[in-house]
C-alpha atoms as one frame of an Amber mdcrd trajectory, in Angstrom:
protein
  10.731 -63.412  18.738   9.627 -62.973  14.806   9.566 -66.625  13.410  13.552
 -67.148  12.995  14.796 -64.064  14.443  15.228 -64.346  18.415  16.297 -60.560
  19.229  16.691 -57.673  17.072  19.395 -56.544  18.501  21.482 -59.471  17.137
  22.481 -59.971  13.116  19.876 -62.418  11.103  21.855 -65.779  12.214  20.633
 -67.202   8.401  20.824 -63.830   6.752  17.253 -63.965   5.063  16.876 -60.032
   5.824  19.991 -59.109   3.845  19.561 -62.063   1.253  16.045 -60.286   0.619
  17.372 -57.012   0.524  20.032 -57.497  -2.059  16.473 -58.848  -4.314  14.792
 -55.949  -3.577  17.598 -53.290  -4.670  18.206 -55.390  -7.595  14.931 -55.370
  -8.725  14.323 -51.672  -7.982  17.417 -50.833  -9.411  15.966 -53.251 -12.953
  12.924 -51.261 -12.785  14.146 -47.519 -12.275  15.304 -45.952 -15.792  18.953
 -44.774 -16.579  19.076 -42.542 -18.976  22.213 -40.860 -19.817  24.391 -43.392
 -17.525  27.235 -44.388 -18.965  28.214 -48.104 -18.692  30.661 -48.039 -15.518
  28.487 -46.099 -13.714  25.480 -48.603 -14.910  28.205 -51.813 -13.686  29.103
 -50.172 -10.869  25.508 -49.383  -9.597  24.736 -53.101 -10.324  26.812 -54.075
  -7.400  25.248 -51.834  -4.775  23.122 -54.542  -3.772  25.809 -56.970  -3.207
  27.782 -54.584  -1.319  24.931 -53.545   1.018  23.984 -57.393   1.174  27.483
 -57.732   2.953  27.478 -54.740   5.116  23.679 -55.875   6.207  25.301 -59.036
   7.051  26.657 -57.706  10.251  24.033 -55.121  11.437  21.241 -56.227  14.270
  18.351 -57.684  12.330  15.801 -54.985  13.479  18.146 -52.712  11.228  17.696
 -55.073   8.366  14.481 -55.560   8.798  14.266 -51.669   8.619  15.965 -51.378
   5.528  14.133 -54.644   3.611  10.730 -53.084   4.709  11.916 -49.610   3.062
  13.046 -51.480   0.384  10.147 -53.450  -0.472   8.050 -50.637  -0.143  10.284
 -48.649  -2.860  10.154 -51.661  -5.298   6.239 -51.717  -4.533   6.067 -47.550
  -5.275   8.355 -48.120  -8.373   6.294 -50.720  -9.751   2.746 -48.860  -9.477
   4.262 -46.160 -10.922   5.836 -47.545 -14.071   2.242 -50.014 -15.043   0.257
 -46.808 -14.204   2.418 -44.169 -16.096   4.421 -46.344 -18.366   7.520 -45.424
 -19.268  11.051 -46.673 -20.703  11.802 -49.228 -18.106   8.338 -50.660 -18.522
   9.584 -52.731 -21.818  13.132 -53.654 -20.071  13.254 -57.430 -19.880  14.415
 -58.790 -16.847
């Protein structure tokens, strides 16, 4: 039992795993530079998260959990790198 989450073998019954996932790919996805993507590509990479967000919906939560931790851990990596190296998608606004 991990504070909402009775088994891992069944889905998140308030899908905070996937709802936190979808964040995290966002903001990795914000925070990773593009260059020479053209705009569909660009769109259609913007709804990765919400497409994995769904298909997370229905996978046991220890999966989820999996993937957010991995995910989190990316965004964490991706961050560092761009305050300690700079770079293009240092000056992006959110």
């Amino acid at each position: 039992m991990i504070l909402w989450i009775q088994s891992l073998t069944d889905r998140d019954p308030y899908f905070i795993l996937p709802i936190i996932n979808m964040v995290a790919m966002w903001a990795t996805q914000k925070l990773t530079p593009t260059p020479g993507m053209d705009p569909f590509q660009k769109k259609l990479m913007m709804m990765m998260p919400l497409a994995f967000g769904v298909l997370f919906a229905f996978f046991p939560a220890g999966l989820v959990l999996y993937w957010t931790t991995n995910g989190l851990l990316g965004l964490a990596q991706q961050y560092y790198m761009i305050r300690r190296h700079g770079g293009p998608a240092a000056t992006t606004a959110w």
